[in-house]
KOLVONU-818988 format. One record per residue (C-alpha): residue number from 0; residue in one letter; chain; x, y, z. Coordinates in Angstrom, 2 decimals. Layout:
N
+-----+----+----+---------+---------+---------+
|   i | aa | ch |       X |       Y |       Z |
+-----+----+----+---------+---------+---------+
| NUM |  A |  A |       X |       Y |       Z |
...
+-----+----+----+---------+---------+---------+
//
This chain:
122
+-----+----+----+---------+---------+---------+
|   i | aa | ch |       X |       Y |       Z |
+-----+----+----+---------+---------+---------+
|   0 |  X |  A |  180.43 |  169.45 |   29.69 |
|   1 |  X |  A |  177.96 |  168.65 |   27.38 |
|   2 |  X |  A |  174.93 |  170.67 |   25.62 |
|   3 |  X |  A |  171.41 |  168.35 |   25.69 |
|   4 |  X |  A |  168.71 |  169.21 |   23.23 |
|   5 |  X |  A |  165.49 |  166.76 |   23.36 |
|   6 |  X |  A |  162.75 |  167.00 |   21.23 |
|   7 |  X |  A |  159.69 |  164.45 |   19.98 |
|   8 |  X |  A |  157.51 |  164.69 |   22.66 |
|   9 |  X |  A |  153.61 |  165.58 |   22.50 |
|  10 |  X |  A |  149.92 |  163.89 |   22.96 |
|  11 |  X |  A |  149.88 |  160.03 |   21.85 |
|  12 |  X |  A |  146.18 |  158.01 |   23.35 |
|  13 |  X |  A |  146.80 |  155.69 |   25.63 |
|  14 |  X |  A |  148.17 |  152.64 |   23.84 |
|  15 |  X |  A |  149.57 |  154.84 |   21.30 |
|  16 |  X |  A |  154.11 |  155.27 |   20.48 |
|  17 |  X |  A |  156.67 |  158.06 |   20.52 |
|  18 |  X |  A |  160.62 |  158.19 |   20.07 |
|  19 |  X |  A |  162.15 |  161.18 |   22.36 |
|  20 |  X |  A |  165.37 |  162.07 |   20.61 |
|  21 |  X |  A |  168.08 |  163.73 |   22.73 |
|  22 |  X |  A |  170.77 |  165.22 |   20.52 |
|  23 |  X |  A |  174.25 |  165.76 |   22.45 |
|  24 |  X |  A |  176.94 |  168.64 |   21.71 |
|  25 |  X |  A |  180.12 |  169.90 |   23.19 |
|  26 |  X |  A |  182.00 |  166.41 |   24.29 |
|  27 |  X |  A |  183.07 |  163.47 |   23.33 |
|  28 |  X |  A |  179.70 |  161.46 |   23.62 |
|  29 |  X |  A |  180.77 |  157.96 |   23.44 |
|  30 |  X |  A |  182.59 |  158.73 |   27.13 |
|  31 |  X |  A |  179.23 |  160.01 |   28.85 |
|  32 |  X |  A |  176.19 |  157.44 |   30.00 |
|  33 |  X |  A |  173.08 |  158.79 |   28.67 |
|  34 |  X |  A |  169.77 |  159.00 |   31.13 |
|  35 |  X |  A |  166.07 |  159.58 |   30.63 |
|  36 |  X |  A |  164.33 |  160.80 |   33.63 |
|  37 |  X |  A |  161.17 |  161.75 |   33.86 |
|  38 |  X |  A |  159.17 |  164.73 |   36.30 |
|  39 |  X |  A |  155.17 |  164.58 |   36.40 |
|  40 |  X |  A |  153.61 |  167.64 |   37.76 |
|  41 |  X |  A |  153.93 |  167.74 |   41.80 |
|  42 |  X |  A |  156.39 |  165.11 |   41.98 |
|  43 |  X |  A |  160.12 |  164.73 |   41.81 |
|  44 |  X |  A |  162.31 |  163.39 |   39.18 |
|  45 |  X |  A |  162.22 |  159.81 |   38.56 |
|  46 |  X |  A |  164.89 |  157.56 |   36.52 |
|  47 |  X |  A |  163.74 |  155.82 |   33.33 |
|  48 |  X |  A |  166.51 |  154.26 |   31.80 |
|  49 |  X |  A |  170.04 |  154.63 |   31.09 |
|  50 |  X |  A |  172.68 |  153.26 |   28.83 |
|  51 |  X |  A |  176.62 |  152.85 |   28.74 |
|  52 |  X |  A |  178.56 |  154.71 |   26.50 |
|  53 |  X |  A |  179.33 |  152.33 |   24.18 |
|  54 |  X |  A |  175.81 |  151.09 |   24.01 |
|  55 |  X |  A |  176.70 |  147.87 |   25.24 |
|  56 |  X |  A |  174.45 |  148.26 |   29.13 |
|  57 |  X |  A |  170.93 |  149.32 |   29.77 |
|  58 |  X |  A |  169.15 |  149.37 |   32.47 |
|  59 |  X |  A |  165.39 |  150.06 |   33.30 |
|  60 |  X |  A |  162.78 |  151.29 |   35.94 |
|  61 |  X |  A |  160.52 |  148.62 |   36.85 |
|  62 |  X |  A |  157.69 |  150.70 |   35.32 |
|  63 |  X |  A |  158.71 |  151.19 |   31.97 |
|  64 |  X |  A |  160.37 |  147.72 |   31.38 |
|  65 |  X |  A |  159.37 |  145.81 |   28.50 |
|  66 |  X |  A |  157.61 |  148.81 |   27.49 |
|  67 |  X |  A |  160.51 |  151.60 |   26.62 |
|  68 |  X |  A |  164.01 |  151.06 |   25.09 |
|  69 |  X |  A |  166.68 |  152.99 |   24.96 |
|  70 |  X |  A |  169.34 |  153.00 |   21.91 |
|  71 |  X |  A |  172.61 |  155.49 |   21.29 |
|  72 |  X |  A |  173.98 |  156.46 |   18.21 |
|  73 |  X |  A |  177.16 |  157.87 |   18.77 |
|  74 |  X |  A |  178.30 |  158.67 |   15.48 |
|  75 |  X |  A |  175.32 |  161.05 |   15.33 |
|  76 |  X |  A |  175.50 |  161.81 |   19.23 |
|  77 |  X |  A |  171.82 |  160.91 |   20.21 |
|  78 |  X |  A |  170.17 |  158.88 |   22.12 |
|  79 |  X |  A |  166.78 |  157.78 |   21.77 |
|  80 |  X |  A |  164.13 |  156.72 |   23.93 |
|  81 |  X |  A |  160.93 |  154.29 |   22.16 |
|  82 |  X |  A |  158.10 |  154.66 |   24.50 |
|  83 |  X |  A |  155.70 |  151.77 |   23.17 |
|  84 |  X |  A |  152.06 |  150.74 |   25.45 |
|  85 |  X |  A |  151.87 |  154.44 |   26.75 |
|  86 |  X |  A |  149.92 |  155.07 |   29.99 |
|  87 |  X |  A |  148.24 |  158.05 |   31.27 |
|  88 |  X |  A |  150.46 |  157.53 |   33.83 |
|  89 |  X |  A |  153.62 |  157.99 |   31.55 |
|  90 |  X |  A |  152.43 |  162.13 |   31.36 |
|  91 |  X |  A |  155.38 |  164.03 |   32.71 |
|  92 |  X |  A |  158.10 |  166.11 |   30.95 |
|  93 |  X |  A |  161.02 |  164.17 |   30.00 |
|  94 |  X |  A |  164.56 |  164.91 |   30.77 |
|  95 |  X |  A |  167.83 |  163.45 |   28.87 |
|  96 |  X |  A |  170.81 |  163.50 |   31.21 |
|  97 |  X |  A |  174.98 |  162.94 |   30.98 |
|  98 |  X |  A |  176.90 |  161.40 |   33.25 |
|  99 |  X |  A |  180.47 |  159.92 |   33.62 |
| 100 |  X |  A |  179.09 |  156.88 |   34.95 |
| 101 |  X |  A |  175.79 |  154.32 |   34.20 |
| 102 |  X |  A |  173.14 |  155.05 |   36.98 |
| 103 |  X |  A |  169.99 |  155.81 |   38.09 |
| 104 |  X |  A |  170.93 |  158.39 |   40.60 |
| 105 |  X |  A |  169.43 |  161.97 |   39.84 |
| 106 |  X |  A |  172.66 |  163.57 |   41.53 |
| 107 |  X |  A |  174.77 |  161.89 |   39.31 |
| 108 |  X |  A |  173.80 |  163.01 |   36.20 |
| 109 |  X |  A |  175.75 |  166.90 |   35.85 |
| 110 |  X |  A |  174.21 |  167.97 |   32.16 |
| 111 |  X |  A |  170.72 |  168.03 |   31.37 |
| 112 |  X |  A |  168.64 |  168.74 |   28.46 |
| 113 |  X |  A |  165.35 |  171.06 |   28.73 |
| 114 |  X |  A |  162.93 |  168.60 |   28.68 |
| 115 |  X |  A |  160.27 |  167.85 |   26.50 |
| 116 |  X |  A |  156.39 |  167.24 |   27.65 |
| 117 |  X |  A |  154.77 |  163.74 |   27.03 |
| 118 |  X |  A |  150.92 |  163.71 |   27.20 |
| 119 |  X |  A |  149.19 |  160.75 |   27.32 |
| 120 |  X |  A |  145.35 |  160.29 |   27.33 |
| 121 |  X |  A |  143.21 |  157.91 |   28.63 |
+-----+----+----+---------+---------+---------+
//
């Protein structure tokens, strides 16, 4: 099991850039694939993005490619998540995740972080 602590959300315009940081205690990082989901009022939790252990795999929603990237350091147990080209549409509190394997699948994902709220105006 693994503790999940995100921070570096907040209000950005429309256009506008933030890095969520998810810092990771408890376990052995480098064996757990790292997930940002996100959760907009009134609707359910949606996958973002999620990276191997190592680093070495990514893969993206369709809605946030080319616009967010994700990136691991393990020797300081984070993960990060750039959020470049925001859209008003990109407003919803953000969730890092742990799982023992790379996917998109809510379910899978057994350690969560609190969340942290991402505003974006139009």
């Amino acid at each position: 099991q693994v503790q999940l602590v995100e921070s570096g959300g907040g209000l950005v315009q429309a256009g506008g850039s933030l890095r969520l940081s998810c810092a990771a205690s408890g376990g052995t990082f480098s064996r757990y694939a790292m997930g940002w989901f996100r959760q907009a009022p009134g609707k359910e939790r949606e996958f973002v993005v999620a990276i191997s252990g190592r680093g070495g795999s990514t893969f993206y929603a369709d809605s946030v490619k080319g616009r967010f990237t994700i990136a691991r350091d393990n020797a300081k147990n984070t993960v990060y998540l750039q959020m470049n080209s925001l859209k008003p549409e990109d407003t919803a509190v953000y969730y890092c995740a742990a799982s023992s394997t790379m996917t998109r699948s809510v379910s899978l994902y057994g350690d969560w972080g609190q969340g942290t709220q991402v505003t974006v105006s139009s």
